[in-house]
ZALO-758625 format. One record per atom (N, C-alpha, C): residue number from 1; x, y, z; atom name. Coordinates in Angstrom, 1 decimal, padded with zeros to 4 digits. Example, Ala and Ser with C-alpha at 12.3 -4.5 7.8 and 13.67 -1.06 7.14 Angstrom:
+------+--------+--------+--------+------+
! resi !     xx !     yy !     zz ! name !
+------+--------+--------+--------+------+
!    1 !  013.2 ! -005.7 !  007.8 !    N !
!    1 !  012.3 ! -004.5 !  007.8 !   CA !
!    1 !  013.2 ! -003.3 !  007.8 !    C !
!    2 !  012.8 ! -002.2 !  007.1 !    N !
!    2 !  013.7 ! -001.1 !  007.1 !   CA !
!    2 !  012.9 !  000.0 !  007.9 !    C !
+------+--------+--------+--------+------+
END
This chain:
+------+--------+--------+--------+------+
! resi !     xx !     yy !     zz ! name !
+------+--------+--------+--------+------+
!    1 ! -032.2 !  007.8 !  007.8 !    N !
!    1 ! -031.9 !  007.5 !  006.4 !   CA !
!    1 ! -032.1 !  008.7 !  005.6 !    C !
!    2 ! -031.3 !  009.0 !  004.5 !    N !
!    2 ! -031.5 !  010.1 !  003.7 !   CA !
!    2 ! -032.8 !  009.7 !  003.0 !    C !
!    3 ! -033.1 !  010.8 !  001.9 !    N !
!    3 ! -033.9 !  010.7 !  001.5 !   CA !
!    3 ! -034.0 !  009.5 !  000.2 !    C !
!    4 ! -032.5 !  009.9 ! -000.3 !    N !
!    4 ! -032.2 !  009.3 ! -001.7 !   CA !
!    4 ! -032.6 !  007.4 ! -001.7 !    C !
!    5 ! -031.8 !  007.6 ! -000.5 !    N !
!    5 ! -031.7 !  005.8 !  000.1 !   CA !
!    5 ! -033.4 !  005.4 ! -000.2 !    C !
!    6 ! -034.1 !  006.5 !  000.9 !    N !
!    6 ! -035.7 !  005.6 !  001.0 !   CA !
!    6 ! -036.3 !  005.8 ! -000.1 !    C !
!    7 ! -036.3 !  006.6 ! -001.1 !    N !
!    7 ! -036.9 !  006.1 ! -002.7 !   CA !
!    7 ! -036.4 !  004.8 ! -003.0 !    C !
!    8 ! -035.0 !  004.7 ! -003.4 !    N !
!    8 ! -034.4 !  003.7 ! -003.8 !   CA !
!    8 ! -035.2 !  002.7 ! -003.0 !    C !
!    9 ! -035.0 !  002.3 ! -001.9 !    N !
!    9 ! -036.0 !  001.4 ! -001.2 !   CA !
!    9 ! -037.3 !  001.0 ! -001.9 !    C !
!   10 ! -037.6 !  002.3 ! -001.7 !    N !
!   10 ! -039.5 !  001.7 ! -002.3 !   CA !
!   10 ! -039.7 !  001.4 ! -003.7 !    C !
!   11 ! -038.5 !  002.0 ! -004.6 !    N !
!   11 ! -038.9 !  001.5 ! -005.8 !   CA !
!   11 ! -038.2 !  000.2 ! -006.0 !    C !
!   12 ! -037.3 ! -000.3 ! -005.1 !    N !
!   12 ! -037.4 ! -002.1 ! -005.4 !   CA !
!   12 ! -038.0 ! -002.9 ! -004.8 !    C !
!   13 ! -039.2 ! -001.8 ! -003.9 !    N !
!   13 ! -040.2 ! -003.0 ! -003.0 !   CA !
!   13 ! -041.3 ! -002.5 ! -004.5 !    C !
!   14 ! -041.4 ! -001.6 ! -005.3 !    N !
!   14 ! -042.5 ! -001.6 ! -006.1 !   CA !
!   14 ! -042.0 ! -002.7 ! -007.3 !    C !
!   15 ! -040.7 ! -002.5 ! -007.6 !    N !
!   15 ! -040.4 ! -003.4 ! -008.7 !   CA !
!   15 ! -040.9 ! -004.8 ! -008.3 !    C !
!   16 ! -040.2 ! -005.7 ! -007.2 !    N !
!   16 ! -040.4 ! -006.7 ! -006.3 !   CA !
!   16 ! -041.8 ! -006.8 ! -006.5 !    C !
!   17 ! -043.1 ! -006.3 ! -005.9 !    N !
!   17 ! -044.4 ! -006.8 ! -006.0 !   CA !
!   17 ! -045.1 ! -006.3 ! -007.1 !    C !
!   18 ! -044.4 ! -005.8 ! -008.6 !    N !
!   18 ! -044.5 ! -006.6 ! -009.5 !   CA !
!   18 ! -044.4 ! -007.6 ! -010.3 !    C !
!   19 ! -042.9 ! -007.5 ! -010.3 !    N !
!   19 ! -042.9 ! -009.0 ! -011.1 !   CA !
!   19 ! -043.7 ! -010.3 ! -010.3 !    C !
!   20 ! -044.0 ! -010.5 ! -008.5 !    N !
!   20 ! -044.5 ! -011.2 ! -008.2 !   CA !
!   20 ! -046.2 ! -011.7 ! -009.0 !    C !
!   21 ! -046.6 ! -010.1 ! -009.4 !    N !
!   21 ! -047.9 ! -010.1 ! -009.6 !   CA !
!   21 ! -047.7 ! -010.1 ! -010.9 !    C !
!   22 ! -047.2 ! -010.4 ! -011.7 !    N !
!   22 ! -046.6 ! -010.9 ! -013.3 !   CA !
!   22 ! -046.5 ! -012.2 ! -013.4 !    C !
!   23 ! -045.5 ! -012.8 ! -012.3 !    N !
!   23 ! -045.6 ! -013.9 ! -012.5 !   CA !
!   23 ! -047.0 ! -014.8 ! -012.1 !    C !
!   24 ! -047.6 ! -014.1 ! -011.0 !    N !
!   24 ! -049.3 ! -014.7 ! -010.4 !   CA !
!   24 ! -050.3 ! -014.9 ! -011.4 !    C !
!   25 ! -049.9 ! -013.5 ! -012.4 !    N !
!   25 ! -050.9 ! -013.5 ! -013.1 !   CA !
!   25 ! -050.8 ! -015.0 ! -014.6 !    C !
!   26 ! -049.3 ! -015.0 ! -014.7 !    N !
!   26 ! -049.4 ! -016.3 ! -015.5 !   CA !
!   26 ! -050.1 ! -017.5 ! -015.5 !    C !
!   27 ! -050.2 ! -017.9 ! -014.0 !    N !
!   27 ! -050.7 ! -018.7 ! -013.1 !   CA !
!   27 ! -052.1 ! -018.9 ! -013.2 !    C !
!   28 ! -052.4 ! -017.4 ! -013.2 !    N !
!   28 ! -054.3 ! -017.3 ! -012.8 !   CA !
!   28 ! -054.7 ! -017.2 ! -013.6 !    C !
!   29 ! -054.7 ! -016.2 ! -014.7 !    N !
!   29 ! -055.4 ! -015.4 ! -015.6 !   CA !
!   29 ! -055.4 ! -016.9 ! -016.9 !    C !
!   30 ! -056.2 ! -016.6 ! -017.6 !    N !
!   30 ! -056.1 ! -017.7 ! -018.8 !   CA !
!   30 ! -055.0 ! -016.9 ! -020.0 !    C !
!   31 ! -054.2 ! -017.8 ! -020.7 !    N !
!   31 ! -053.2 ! -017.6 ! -021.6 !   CA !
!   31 ! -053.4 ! -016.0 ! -022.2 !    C !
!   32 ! -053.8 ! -015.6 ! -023.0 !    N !
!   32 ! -053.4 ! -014.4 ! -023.9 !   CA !
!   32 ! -053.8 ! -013.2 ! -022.8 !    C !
!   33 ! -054.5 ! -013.2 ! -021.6 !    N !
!   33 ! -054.7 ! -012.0 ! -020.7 !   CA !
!   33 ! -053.3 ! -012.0 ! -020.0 !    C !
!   34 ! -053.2 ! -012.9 ! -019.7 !    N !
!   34 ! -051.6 ! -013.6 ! -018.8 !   CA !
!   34 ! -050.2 ! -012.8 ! -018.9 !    C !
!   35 ! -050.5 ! -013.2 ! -020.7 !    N !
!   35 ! -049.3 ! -012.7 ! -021.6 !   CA !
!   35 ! -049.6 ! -011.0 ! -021.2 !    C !
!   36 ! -050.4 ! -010.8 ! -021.9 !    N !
!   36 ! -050.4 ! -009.3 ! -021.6 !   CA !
!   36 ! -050.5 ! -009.0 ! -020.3 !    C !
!   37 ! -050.9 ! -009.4 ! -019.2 !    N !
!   37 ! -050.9 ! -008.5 ! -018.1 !   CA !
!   37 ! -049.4 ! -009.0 ! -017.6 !    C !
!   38 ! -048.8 ! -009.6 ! -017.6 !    N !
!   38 ! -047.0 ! -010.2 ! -017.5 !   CA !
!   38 ! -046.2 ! -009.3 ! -018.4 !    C !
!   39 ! -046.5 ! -009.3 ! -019.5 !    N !
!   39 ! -045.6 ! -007.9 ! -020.3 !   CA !
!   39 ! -045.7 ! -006.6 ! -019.7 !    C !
!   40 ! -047.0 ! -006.4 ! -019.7 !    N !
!   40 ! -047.3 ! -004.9 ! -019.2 !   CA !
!   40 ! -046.3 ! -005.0 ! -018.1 !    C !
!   41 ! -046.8 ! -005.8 ! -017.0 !    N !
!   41 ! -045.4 ! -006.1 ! -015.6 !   CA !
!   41 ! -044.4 ! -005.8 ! -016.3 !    C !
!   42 ! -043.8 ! -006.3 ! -017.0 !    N !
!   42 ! -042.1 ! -006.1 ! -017.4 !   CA !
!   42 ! -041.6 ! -004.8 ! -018.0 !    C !
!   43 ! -042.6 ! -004.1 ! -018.6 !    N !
!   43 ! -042.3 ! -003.0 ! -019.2 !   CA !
!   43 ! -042.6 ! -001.8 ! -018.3 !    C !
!   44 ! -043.5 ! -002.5 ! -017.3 !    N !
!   44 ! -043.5 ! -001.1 ! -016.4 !   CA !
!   44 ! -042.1 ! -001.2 ! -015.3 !    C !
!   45 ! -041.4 ! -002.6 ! -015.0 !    N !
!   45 ! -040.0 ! -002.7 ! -014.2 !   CA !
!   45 ! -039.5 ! -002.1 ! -015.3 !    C !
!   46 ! -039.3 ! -002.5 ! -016.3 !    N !
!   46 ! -038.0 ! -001.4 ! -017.0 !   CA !
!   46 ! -037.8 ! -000.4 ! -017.1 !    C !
!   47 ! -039.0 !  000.6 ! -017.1 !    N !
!   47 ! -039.1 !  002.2 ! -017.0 !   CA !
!   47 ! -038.9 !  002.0 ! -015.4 !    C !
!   48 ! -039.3 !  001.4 ! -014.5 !    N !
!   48 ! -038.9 !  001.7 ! -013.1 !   CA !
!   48 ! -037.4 !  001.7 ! -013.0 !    C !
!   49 ! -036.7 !  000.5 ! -013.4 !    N !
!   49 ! -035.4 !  000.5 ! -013.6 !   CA !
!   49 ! -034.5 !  001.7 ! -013.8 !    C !
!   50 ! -035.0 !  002.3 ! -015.4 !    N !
!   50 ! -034.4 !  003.6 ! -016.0 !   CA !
!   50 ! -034.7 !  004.7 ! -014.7 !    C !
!   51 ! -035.5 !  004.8 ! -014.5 !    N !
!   51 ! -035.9 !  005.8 ! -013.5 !   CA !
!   51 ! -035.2 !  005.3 ! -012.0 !    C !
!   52 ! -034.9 !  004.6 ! -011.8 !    N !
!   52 ! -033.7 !  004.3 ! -010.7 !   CA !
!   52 ! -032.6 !  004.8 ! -010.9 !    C !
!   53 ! -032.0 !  004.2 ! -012.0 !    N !
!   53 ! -031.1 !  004.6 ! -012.7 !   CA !
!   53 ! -030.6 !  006.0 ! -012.5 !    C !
!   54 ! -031.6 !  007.0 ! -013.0 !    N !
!   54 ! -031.4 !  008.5 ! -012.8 !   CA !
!   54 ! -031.9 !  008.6 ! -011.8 !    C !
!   55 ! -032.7 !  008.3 ! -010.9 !    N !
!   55 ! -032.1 !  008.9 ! -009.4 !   CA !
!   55 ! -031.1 !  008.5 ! -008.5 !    C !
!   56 ! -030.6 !  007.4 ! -008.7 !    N !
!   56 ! -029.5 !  007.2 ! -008.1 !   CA !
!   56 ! -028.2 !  008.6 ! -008.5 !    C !
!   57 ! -028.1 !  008.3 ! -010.2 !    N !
!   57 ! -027.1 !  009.6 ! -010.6 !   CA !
!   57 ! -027.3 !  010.7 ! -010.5 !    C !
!   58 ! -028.3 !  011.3 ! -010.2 !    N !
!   58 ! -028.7 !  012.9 ! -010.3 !   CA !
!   58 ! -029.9 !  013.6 ! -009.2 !    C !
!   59 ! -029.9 !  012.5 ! -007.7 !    N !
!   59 ! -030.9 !  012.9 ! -007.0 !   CA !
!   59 ! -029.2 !  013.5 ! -006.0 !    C !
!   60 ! -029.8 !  015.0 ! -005.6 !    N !
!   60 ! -029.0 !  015.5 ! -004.6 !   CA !
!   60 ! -029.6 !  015.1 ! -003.5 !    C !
!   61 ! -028.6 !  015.2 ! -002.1 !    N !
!   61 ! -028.8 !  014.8 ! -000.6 !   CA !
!   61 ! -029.2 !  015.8 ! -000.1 !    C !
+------+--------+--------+--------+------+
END
């Protein structure tokens, strides 16, 4: 596998066992920690996102 592929890989196994642990934490945590530790989840997938983003376009092989 090139290289480009196995990042791509790992950062949708990193996105993937966050949102899991975003959603857990709704679950577990009592309300207002919940919310925040679930946001924080989402906002750290969206910078992972953007950052996929540009290595898909601009990572050489």
């Amino acid at each position: 596998m090139s290289k480009k592929k196995t990042i791509l890989i790992i950062l949708w196994a990193v996105i993937a066992l966050i949102a899991i642990a975003s959603a857990v934490s709704l679950i577990v945590f009592p309300r207002w920690k919940a919310f925040f530790l679930a946001g924080s989840g989402v906002f750290l997938m969206l910078n992972l996102f953007l950052s996929l983003f540009f290595i898909r376009n601009n990572f050489k092989d």
